[in-house]
C-alpha positions in Angstrom: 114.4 69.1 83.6 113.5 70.6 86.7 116.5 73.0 88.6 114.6 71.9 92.0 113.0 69.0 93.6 109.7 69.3 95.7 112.1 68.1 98.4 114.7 71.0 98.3 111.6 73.5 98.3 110.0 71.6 101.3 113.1 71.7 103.1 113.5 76.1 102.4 109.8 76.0 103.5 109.6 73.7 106.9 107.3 71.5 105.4 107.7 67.9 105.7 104.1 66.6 104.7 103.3 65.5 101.4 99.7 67.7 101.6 101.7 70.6 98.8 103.4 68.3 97.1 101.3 68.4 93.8 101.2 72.2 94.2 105.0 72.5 94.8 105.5 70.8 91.7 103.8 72.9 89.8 105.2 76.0 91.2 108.4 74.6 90.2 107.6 74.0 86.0 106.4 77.5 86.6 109.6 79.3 88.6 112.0 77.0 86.3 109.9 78.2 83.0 110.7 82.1 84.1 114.7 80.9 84.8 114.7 79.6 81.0 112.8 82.6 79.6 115.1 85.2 81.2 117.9 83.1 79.9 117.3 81.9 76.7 118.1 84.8 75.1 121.9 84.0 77.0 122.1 79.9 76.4 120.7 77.0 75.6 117.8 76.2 78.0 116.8 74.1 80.2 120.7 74.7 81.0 122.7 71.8 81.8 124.0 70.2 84.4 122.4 72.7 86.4 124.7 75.4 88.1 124.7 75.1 91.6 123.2 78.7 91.8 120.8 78.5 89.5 119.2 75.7 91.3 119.6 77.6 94.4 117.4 80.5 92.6 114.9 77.9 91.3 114.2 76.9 95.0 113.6 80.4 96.0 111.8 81.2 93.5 110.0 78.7 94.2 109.4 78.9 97.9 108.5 82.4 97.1 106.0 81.9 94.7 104.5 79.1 97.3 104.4 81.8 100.0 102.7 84.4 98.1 100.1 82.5 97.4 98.9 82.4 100.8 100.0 85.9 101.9 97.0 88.2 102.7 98.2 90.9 100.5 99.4 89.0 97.3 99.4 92.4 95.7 103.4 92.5 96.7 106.1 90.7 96.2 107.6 88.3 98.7 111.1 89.1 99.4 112.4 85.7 98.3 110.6 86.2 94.9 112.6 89.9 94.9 115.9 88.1 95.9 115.5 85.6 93.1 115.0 88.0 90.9 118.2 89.9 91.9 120.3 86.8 92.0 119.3 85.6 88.2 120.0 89.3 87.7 123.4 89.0 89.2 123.8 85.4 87.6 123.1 86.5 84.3 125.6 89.5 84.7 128.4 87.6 85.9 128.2 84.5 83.7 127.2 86.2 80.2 129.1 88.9 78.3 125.4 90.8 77.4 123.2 91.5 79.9 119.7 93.2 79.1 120.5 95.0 83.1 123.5 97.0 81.4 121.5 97.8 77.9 118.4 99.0 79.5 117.0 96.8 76.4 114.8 94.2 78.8 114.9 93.3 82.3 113.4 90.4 84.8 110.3 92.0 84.0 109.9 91.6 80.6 110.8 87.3 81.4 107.5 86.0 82.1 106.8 87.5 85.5 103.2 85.7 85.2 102.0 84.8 88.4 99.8 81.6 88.8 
């Protein structure tokens, strides 16, 4: 179950053609596969109905990820990757009594922070 659709990641991106549309799928699977890793350990996953912000952070994500692969220095992070990350953060920290942030036991880097 995917927290996005190709068309909510077109719209955050200005794209209207179909040319991405295979790639923005995949980009999807893999921004909504490092949402369940980070909260699995929290929930159930893949969580449902989807929260309104968690999809919000799945487009993002997702949009980031799309950008960064065309960025000519894809050695750093595009700022709507980095906000994503804070918002799960912030997500997580608001909606579950344990949060690896408050521990210091794990973080949004330890969730499968794979880039394709």
């Amino acid at each position: 179950m995917a927290y996005s659709t190709v068309a909510q990641v077109k719209e955050a991106l200005g794209i209207t053609a179909a040319t991405f549309d295979t790639e923005l799928t995949n980009v999807i699977t893999d921004s909504d596969s490092f949402i369940d890793e980070y909260l699995r350990p929290y929930t159930s996953v893949p969580v449902s109905p989807t929260p309104t912000e968690i999809g919000r952070i799945s487009i993002l994500l997702s949009a980031g990820r799309f950008r960064q692969r065309r960025a000519d220095d894809q050695s750093k992070e595009h700022p709507w990757i980095t906000e994503a990350k804070e918002r799960l953060e912030k997500y997580v920290q608001s909606n579950y009594r344990f949060s690896p942030a408050f521990t210091g036991t794990g973080s949004l880097e330890d969730a499968g922070t794979e880039e394709d």
